[in-house]
N, C-alpha and C positions, 0 to 999 in steps of 0.2 A: 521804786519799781524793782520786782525781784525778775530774773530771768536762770534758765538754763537750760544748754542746747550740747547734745553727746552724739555720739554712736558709739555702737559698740564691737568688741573687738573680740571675739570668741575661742579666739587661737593667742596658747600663751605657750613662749619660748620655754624651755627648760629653763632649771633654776643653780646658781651655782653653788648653795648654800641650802642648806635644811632649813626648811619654815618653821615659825614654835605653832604650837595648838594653835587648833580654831580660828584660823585665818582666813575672811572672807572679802575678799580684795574683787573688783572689777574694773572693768580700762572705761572709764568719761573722758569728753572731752568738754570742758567747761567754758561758757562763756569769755572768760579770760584766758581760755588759752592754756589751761592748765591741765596736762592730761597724765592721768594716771591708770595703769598695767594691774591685774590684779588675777589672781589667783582664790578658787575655793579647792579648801581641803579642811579635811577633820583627823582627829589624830586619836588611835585608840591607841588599847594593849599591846604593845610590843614594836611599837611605831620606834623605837631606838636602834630596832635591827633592819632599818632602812638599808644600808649598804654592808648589811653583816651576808647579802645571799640568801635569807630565809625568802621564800616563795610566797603571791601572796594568797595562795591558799593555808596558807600556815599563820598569816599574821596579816592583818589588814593595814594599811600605812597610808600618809595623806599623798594622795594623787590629786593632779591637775585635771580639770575641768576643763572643756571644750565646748560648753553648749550654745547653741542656738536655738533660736523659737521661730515657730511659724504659726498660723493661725490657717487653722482646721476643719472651724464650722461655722455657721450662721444661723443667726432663727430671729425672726422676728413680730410683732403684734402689735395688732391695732384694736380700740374698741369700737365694738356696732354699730353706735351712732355715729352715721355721718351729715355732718349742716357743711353745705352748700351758702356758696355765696349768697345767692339771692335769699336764702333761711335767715340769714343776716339782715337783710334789709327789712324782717318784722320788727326786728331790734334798735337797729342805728339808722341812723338817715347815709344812705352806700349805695351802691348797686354791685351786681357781681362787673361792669365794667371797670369802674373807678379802684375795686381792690385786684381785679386779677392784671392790667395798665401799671399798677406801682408797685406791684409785691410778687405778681406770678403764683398767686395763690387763686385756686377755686373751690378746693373742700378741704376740709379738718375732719380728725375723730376726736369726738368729747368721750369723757366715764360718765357715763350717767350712777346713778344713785346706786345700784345696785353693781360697779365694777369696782373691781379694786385695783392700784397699781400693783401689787404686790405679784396677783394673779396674772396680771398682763406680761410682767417681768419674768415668772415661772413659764410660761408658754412662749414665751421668746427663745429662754432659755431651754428646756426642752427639744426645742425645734437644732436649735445651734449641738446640743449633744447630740443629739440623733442622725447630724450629720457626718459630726466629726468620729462617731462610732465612739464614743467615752461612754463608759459607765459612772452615773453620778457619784460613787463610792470610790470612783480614779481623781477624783477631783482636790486637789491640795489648797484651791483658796476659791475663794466667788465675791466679787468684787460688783459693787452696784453702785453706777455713775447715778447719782440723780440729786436734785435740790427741794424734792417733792414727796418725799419718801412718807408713806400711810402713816408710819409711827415717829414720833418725834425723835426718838432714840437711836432711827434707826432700821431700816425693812431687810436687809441680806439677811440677818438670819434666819427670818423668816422663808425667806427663798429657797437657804440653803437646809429648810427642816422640809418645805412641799418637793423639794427634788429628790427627797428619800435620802442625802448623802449618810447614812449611816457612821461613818468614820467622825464625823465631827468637824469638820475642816474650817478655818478660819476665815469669815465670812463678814464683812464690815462694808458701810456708805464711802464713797468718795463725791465731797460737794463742791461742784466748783461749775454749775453751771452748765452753758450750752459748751464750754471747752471738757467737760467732763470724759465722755468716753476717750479722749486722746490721750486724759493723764492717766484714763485706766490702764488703757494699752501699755502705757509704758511703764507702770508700776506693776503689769504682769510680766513683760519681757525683766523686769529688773528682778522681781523674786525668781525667776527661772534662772537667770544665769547667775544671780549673787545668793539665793537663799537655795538650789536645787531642788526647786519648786518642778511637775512634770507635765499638769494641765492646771492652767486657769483659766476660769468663765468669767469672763470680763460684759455684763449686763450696763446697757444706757438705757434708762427708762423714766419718763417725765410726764409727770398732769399737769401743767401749767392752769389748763381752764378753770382748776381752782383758786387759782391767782389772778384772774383778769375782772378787770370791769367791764361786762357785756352791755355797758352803756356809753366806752369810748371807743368810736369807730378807728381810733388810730393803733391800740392796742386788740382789742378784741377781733379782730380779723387776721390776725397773724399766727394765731399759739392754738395748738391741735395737740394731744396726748396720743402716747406710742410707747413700745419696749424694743431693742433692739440688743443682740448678743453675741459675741463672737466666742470661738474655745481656742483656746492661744498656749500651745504645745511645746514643749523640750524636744529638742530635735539635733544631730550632728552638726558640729557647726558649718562643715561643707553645704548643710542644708538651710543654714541660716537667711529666716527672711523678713528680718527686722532690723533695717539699715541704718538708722538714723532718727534723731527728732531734735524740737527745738521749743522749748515752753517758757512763758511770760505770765508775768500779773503786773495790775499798777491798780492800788486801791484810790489815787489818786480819780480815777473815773468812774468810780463809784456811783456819781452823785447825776449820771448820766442813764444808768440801768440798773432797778435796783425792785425792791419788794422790802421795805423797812419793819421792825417790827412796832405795832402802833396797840394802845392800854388801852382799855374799857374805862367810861369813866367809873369812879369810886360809888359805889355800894354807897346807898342813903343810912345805912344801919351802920356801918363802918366809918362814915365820915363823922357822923353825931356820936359816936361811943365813949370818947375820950382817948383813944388810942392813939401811939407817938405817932407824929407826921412824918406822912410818906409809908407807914408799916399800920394794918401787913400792904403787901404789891398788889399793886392793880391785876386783875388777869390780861393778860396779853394775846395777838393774835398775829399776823401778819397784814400789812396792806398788799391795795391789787400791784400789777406791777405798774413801775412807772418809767416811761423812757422818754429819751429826749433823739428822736428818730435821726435826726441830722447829723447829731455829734458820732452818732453808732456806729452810720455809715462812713464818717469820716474814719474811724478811728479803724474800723474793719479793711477797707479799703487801703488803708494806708500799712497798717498794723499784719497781716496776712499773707501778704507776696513775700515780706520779709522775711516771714519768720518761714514760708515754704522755702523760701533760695537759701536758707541759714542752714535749714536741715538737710535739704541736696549738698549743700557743701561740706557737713558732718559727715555725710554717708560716703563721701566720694564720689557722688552720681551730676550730672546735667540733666536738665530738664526735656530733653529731648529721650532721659532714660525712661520717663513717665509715662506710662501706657495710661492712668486715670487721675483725672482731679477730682476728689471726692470732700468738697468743701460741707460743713452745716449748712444744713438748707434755712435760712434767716431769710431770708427776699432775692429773687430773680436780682434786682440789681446788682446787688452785692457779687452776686455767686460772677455773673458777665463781667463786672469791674475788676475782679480781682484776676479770672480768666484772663481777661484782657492784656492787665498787667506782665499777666506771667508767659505770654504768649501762649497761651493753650486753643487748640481749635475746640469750635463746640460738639463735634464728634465728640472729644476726649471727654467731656465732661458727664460723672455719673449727677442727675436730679432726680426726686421726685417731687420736690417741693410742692408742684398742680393738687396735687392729691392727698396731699397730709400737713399742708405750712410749717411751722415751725414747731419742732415737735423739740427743743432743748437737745439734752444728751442723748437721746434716741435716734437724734436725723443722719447722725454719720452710720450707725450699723443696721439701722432701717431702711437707709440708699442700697447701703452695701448689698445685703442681704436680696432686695429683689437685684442687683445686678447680677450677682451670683447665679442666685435660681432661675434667671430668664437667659444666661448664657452671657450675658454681656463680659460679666468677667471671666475669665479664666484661669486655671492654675498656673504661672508664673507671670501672672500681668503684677506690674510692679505699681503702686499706687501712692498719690501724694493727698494724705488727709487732712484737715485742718480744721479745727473747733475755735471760736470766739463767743465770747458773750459776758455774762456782768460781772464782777467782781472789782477792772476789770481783769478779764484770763483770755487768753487766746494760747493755742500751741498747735504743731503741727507733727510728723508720723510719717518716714517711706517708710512702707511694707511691700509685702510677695504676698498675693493671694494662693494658698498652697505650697 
C-alpha cells in the first residue's frame, strides 16, 4: 500500500546562505513524519551580485516564493439523456423503489451515440473559466481526471486545442479513477507552488456507461456520465486556500473493483496460418466493470474518515473548522456512514447523488459546481473532499472555496 498525506507551507523563512541554480524545493509533510522546507528560485545573469547592492531592476537574482492557490471557478456538464429508474426496469428485473432504498439513486445521464466525453469536458470547462474570468491563453496546464477518456492515448489535449489555448500549454490524463479529481487538485496546488505554475484547469470527467453491463441490476444502476471542472489559481500566500490533503492506494483490492482488460478470440485465418504461438496478439478490449459491492462499502467506510482526520491533522484544522463534506457520490449509504463517522450533520453535507448516481471523477466537481451556483457554498466556506474507488485509491483535500 502506497500512501501520502502533506500540507503545505507557503511562507519560507529567509535563507542564511546563497542557494546554487535551479532550486525547486517545497515543505510536505509525509506520512512518516518527514517534513521538508523548500524554496523556488531560478538564477540568471548576474545572480553573483546578490549582495554586491546592484538593484533588481539592474539584474534579476533568485528570490523566494510565497505562493498560495485557491480555486476560482466551476463549470460543469451532464449529457441529455436522462433514464430514470423505472427506464431501468425495461432492462433488469428493479424497480425505482428497490435501487433508490440502497443506493439514493433515481436518475443518471448516459452519452448516447452521438456525445462525446471530450466535448462534455470542454463545456465543463468552459463554464469553470468563464467564471473564474481566465483567458484560456492564461492557462499554464489542463489536467483531465478520467479512466474513460475518447482516445486511448489520451483526451486533454484535445480539450486543451477546443479551448482555443493558443500558447500550447501542457495538457495530459490523470487515471486513477473515482479518487481522480482529488489527486488532480493536488497535483495542481503542487505545480503552483513547486513549478510557478499561475492557472490550472483541473477537469473530472467520466462515461462509465461504456463499461457497464445493462444486464446486471447490481452495477448498472449506479454509473451515470458527467464532466465537472475547477480553475485552481496562484494567489498570495496570506490568500492561501489549499490546507491540506492526504492520498492512498492498495492494489491489493484490485480484485474487488476493477474493469480488466479481456482478448477477442483468435482470428480463424491467424490461427491456421502457421504463425508463432501467441503472435501476432489478440485484439483486446476492456470488460464491463465488476464489483464486489460489500467489500467496497467496507473498505470506504472504513478507509475515508481516516484519511479525512489525517488531512485535518496535516492542515492544522478540526473538524468543527469544516463548513462542507463533499464526499464522491458512490451511494447514499456510504456518503451517511462515513458522515456519521466523522460526526458531520446532514445540513453540512454537499449531494446530488438523486440526480446523476455515480458519475467517477466528475461527482466531486459536479456536487461542487451546483453548490456554488445555487449559493450553498460560499467564498470562504472551508471544505472537506474526499474521492475513493478502484485501484484501490481513495484521497482526501481541505480547501477555501474562493
Amino acid at each position: 500500500m502506497a500512501n501520502a498525506s502533506g500540507f503545505f507551507s507557503p511562507t519560507v523563512p529567509s535563507l542564511r546562505k546563497r542557494i546554487p541554480p535551479s532550486v525547486c524545493i517545497y515543505r510536505f509533510c509525509y506520512a512518516e513524519g518527514i517534513s521538508k522546507r523548500a524554496l523556488c528560485t531560478s538564477t540568471i545573469e548576474g545572480a553573483d551580485k546578490l549582495h554586491s547592492g546592484v538593484s533588481s531592476s539592474q539584474s534579476r537574482v533568485p528570490r523566494l516564493f510565497s505562493k498560495g492557490c485557491k480555486l476560482v471557478g466551476c463549470g460543469s456538464a451532464v449529457p441529455s439523456l436522462q433514464v430514470s429508474n423505472d427506464d431501468l426496469t425495461k432492462f433488469v428485473d428493479t424497480s425505482d423503489e428497490w435501487i433508490s432504498v440502497r443506493t439514493g439513486i433515481r436518475n443518471r445521464h448516459v452519452l448516447t451515440g452521438k456525445d462525446s466525453l471530450t466535448a462534455l469536458a470542454v463545456e465543463a470547462a468552459k463554464k469553470a473559466l468563464q467564471m473564474a474570468e481566465v483567458d484560456p491563453d492564461d492557462l499554464n496546464l489542463v489536467l483531465l481526471c478520467t479512466s474513460t477518456p475518447d482516445d486511448l492515448f489520451g483526451s486533454a489535449p484535445q480539450i486543451q486545442k477546443a479551448l482555443g489555448c493558443n500558447k500550447n500549454p501542457l495538457a495530459y490524463d490523470i487515471t486513477a479513477a473515482c479518487s481522480g479529481f482529488v489527486l488532480g487538485l493536488v497535483s495542481a496546488a503542487c505545480y503552483i507552488r513547486g513549478g510557478g505554475f499561475n492557472n490550472v484547469l483541473v477537469i473530472g470527467a467520466d462515461a462509465l456507461s461504456r463499461y457497464v453491463d445493462w444486464t446486471d441490476r447490481g452495477t448498472c444502476i449506479l454509473f451515470g456520465d458527467a464532466a465537472g471542472a475547477v480553475v485552481v489559481q496562484a494567489c498570495d500566500g496570506e490568500e492561501d486556500g489549499f490546507f491540506g490533503f492526504d492520498l492512498h492506494s492498495d492494489g491489493e483490492g484490485q480484485r474487488h473493483l476493477n474493469a480488466n482488460i479481456k482478448e477477442y478470440e483468435e482470428d480463424h485465418a491467424l490461427r491456421s496460418n502457421g504463425s508463432v504461438l501467441g503472435f501476432p496478439p489478440r485484439r483486446s478490449s476492456y470488460s464491463c466493470i465488476q464489483m464486489n459491492g460489500k467489500e467496497v462499502f467496507r473498505f470506504a467506510v472504513r478507509s475515508v474518515p481516516q484519511s479525512i482526520e489525517s488531512a485535518l491533522k496535516n492542515a492544522g484544522l478540526s473538524g468543527s473548522s469544516i463548513d462542507w463534506l463533499l464526499l464522491h457520490q458512490a451511494n447514499r449509504r456510504i456518503i451517511d456512514a462515513v458522515a456519521t463517522r466523522l460526526e458531520v450533520p446532514p445540513e453540512r453535507i454537499i449531494s446530488n447523488l438523486e440526480n446523476y448516481g455515480n458519475t467517477s471523477a466528475a461527482s466531486i466537481p459536479l456536487a461542487l459546481d451546483e453548490a456554488v451556483r445555487s449559493g450553498k457554498v460560499r467564498s470562504g466556506h472551508t471544505i472537506a473532499a474526499a474521492g475513493f474507488g478502484a485501484g484501490l485509491t481513495w484521497g482526501s483535500a481541505i480547501v477555501r472555496w474562493g
